[in-house]
N, CA, C and O atoms as a MOPAC input file, in Angstrom:
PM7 MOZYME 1SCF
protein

 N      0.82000 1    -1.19300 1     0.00000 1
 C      0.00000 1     0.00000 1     0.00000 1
 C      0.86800 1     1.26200 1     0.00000 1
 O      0.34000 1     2.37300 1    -0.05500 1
 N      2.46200 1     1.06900 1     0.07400 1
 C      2.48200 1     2.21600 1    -0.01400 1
 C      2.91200 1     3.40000 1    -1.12900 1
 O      2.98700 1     4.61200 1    -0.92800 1
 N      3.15700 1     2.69100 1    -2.30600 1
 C      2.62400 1     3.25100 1    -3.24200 1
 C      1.14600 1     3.91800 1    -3.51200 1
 O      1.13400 1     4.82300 1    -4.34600 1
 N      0.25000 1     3.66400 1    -3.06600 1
 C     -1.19800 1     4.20700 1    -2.54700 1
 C     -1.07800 1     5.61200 1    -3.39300 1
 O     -0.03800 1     6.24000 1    -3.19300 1
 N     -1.92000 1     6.11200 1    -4.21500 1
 C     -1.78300 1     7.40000 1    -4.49700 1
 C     -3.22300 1     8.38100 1    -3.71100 1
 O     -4.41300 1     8.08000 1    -3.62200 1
 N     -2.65100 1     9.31700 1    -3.35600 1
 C     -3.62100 1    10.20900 1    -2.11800 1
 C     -5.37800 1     9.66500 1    -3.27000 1
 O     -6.23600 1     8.86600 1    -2.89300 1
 N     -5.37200 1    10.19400 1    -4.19500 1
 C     -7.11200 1    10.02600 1    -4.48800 1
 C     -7.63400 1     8.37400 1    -4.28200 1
 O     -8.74500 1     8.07600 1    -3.84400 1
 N     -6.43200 1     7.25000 1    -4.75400 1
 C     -7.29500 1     5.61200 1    -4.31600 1
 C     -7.45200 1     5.36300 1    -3.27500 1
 O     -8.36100 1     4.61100 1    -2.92300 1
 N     -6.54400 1     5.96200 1    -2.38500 1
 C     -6.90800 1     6.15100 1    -0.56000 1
 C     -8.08500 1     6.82000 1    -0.33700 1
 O     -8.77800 1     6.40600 1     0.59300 1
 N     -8.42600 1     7.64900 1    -0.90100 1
 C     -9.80200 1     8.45300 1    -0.68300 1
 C    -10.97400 1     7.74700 1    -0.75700 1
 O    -11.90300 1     7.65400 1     0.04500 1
 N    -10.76900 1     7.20000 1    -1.98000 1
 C    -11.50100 1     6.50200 1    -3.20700 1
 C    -11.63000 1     5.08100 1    -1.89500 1
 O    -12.82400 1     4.83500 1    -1.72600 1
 N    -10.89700 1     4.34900 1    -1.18100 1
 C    -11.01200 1     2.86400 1    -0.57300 1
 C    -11.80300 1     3.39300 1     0.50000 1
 O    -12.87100 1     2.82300 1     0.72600 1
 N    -11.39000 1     4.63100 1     1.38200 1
 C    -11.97200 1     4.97400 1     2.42500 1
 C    -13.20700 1     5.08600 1     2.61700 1
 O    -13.76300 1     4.94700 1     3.70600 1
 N    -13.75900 1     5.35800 1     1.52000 1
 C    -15.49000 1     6.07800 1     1.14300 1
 C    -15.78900 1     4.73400 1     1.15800 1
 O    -16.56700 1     4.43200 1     2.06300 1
 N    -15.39600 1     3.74400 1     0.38800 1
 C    -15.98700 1     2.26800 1     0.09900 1
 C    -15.83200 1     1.72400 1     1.24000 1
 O    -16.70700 1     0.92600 1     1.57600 1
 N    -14.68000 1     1.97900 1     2.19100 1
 C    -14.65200 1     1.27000 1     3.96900 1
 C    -15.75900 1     1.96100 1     4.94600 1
 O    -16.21200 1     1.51700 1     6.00100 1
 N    -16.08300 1     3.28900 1     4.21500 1
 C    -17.21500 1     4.29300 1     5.40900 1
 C    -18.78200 1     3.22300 1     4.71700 1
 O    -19.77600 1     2.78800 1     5.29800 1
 N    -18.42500 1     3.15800 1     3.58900 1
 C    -19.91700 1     2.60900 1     3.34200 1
 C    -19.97200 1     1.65800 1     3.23300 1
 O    -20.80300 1     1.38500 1     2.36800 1
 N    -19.34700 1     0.50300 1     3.80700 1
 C    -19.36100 1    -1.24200 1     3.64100 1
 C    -19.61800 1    -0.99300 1     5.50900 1
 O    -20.28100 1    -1.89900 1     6.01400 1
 N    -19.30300 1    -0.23900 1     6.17000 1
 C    -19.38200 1    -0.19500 1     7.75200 1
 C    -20.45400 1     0.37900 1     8.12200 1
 O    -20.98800 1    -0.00500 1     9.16200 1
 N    -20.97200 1     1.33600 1     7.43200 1
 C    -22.36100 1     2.32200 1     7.39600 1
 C    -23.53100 1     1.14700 1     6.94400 1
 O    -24.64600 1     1.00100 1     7.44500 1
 N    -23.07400 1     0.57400 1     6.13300 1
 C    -23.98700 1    -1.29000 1     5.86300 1
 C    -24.78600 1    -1.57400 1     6.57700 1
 O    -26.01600 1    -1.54900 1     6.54000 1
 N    -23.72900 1    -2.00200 1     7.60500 1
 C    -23.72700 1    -2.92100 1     8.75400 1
 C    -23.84900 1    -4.12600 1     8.65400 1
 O    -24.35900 1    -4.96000 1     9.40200 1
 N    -23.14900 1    -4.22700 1     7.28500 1
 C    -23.54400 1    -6.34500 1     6.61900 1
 C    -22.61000 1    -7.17400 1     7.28000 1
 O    -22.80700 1    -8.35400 1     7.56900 1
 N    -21.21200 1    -6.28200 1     7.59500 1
 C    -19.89300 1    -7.11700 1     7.95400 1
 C    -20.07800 1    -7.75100 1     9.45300 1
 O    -20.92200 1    -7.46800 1    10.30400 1
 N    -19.18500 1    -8.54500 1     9.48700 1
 C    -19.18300 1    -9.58900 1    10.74200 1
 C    -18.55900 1    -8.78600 1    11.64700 1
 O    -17.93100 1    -7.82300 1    11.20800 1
 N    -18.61400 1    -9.04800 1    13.22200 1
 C    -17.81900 1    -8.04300 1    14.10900 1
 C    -16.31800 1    -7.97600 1    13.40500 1
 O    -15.82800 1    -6.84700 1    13.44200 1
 N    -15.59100 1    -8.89000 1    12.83400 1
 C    -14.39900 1    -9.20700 1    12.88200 1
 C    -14.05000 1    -8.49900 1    11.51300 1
 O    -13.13000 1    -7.71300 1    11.28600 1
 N    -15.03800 1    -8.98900 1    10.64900 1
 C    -15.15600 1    -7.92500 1     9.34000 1
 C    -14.54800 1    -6.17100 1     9.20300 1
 O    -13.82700 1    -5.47000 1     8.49200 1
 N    -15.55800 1    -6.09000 1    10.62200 1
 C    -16.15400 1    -4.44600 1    10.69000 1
 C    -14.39300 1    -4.22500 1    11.23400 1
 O    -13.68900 1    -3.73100 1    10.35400 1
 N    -13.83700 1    -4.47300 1    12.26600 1
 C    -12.55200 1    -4.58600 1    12.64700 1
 C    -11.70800 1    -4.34700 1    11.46800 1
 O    -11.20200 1    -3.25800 1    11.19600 1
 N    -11.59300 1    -5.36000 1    10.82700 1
 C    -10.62100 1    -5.46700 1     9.64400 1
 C    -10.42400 1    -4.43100 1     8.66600 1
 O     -9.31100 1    -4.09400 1     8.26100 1
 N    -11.71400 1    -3.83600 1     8.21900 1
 C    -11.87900 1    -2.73000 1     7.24700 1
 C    -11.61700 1    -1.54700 1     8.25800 1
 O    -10.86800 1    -0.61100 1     7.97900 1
 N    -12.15600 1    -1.63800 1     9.21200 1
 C    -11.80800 1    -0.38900 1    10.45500 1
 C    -10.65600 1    -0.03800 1    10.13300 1
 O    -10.45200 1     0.98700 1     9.48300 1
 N     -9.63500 1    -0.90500 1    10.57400 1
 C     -8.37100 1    -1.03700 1    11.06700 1
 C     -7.69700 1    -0.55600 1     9.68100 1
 O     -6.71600 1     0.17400 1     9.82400 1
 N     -8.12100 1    -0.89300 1     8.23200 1
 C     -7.79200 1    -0.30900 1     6.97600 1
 C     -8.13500 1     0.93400 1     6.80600 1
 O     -7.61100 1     1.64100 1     5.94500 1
 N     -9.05700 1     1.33700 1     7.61100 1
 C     -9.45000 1     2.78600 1     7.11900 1
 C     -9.13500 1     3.89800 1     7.90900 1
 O     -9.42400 1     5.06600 1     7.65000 1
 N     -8.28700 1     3.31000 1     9.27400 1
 C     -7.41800 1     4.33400 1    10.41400 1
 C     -6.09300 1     4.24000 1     9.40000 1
 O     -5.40000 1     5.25100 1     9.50900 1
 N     -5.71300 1     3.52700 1     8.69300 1
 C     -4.79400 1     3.61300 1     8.11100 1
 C     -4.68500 1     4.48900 1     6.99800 1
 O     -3.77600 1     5.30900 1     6.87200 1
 N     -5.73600 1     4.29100 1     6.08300 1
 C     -5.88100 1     4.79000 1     5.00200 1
 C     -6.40600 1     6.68000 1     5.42600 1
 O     -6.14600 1     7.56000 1     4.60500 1
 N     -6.89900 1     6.91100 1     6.34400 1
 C     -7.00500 1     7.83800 1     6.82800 1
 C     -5.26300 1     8.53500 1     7.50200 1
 O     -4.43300 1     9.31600 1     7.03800 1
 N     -5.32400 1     8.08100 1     8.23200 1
 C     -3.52800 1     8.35800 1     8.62500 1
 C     -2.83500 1     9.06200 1     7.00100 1
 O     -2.53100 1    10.22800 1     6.75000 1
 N     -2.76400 1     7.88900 1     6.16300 1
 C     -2.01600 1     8.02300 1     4.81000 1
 C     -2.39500 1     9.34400 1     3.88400 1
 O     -1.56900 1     9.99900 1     3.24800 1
 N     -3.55800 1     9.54900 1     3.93300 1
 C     -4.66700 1    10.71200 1     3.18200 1
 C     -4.06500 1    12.02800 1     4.42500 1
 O     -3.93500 1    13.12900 1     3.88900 1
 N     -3.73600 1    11.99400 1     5.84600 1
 C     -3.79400 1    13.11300 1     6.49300 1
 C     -2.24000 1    13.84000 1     6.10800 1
 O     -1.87700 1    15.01200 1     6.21200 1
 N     -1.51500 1    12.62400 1     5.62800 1
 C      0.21900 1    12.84200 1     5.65300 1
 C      0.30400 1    13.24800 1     4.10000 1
 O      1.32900 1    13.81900 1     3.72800 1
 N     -0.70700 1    12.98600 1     3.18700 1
 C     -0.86600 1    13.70600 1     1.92300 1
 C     -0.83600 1    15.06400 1     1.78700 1
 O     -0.26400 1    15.75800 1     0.94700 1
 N     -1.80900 1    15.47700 1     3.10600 1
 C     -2.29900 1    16.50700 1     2.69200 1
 C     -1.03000 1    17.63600 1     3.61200 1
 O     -0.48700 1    18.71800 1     3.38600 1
 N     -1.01600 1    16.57100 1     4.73700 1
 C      0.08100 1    17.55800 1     5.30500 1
 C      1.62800 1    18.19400 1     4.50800 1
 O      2.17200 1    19.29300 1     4.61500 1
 N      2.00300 1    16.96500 1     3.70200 1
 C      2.95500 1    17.65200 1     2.98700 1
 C      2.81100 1    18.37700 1     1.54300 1
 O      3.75200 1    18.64500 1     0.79600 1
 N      1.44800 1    18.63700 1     1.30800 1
 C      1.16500 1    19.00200 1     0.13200 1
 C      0.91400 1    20.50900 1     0.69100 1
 O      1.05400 1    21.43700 1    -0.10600 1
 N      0.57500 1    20.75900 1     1.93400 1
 C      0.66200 1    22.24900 1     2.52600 1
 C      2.02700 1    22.73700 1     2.61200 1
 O      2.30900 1    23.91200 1     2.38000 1
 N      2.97400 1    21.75500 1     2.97800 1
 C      4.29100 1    22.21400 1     3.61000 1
 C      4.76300 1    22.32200 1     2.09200 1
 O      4.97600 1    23.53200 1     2.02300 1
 N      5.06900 1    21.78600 1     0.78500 1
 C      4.95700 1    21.90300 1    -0.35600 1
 C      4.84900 1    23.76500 1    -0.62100 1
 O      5.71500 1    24.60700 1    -0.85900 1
 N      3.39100 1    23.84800 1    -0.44400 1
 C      2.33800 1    25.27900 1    -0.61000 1
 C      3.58900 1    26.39000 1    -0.27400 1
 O      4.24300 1    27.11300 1    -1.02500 1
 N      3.62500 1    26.14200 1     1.53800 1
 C      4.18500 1    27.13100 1     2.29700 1
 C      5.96000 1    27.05800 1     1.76900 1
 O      6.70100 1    28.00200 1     2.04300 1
 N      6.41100 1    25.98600 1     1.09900 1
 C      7.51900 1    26.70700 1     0.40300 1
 C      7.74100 1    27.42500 1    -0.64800 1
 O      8.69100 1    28.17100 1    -0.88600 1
 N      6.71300 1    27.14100 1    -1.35000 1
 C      6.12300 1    27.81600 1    -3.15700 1
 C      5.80100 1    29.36000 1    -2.25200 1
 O      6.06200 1    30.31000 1    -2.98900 1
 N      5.42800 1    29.70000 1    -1.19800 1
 C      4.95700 1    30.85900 1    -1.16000 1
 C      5.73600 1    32.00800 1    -0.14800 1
 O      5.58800 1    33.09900 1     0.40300 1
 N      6.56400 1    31.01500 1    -0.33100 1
 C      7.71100 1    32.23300 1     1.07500 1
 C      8.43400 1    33.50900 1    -0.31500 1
 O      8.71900 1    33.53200 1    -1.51300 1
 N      8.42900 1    34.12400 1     0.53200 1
 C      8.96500 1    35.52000 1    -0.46500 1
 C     10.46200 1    34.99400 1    -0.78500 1
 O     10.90300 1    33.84700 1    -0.72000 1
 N     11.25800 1    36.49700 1    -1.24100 1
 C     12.85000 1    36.15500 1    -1.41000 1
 C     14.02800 1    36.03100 1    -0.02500 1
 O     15.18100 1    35.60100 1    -0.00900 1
 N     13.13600 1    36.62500 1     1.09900 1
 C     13.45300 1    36.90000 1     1.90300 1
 C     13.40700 1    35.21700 1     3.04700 1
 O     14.26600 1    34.93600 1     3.88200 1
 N     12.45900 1    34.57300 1     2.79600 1
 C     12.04500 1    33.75100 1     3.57500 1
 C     10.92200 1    33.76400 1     4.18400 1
 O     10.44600 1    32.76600 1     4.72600 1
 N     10.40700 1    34.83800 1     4.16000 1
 C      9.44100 1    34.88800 1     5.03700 1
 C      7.86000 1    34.66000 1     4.39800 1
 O      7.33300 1    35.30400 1     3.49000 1
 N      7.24900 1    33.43200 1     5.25100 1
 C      5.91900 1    32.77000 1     4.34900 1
 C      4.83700 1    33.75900 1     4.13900 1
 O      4.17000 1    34.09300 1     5.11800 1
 N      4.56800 1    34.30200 1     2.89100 1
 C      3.44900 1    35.08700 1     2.39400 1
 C      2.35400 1    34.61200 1     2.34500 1
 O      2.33600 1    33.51000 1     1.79600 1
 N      0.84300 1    35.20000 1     2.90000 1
 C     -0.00200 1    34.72700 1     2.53700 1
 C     -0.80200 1    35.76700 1     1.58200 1
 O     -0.56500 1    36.97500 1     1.58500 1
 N     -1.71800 1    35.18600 1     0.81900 1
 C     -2.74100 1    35.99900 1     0.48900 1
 C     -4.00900 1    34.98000 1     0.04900 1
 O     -3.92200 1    33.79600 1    -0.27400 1
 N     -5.00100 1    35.67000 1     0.12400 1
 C     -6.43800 1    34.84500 1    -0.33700 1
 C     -6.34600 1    34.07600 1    -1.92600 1
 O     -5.57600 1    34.49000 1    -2.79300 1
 N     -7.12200 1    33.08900 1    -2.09100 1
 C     -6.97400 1    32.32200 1    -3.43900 1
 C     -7.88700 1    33.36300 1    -4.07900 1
 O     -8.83200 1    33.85800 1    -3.46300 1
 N     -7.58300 1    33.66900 1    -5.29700 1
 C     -8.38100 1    34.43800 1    -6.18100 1
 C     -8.56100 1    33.76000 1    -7.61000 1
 O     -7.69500 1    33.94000 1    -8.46600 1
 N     -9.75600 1    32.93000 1    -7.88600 1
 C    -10.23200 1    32.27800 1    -9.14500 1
 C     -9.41700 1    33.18100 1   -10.18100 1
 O     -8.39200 1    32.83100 1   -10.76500 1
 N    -10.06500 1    34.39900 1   -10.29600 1
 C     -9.87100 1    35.25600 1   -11.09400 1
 C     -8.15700 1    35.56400 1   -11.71800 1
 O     -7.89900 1    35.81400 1   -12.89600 1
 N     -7.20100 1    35.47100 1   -10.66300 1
 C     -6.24800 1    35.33900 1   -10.96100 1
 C     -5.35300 1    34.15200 1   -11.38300 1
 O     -4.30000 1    34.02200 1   -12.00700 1
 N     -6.04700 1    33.52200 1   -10.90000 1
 C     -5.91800 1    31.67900 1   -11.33200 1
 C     -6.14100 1    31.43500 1   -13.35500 1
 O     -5.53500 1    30.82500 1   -14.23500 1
 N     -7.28000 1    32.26500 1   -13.27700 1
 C     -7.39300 1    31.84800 1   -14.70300 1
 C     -6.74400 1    32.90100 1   -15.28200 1
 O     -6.89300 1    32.93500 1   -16.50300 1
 N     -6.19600 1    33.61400 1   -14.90100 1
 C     -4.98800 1    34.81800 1   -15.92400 1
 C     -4.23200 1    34.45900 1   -16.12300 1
 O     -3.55700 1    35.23500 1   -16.80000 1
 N     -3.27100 1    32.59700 1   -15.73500 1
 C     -1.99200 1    33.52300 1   -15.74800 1
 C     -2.50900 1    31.88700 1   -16.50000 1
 O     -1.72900 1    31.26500 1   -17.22100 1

């Protein structure tokens, strides 16, 4: 799994929330997919965490120091 790419982790998790949301699986079942989907959750949180830390280096000035400003559609589709 750990090749896993962040969206099929997403993509298994939804299918582990709704095979448990069921309620068809056996106690041991419900466990098993559980136990896949603290994982797969874990894996999706460490996605996202370094895809911010990613962000916050793309956006530090020349100086170092991390710039913020609001997302603007509008400028998104200009450039």
């Amino acid at each position: 799994m750990t090749d896993l790419k962040f969206e099929a982790a997403l993509q298994r998790l939804e299918q582990i929330v709704d095979q448990l949301e069921a309620g068809n699986l056996s106690l041991e079942e419900s466990l098993q997919v559980f136990e896949e989907g603290v994982g797969l959750a874990r894996r999706c949180g460490k996605y996202l965490d370094d895809a911010e830390k990613r962000i916050e280096t793309l956006t530090r000035d020349e100086t170092g120091v991390l710039r913020t400003a609001p997302f603007d559609l509008a400028d998104d589709e200009r450039a």
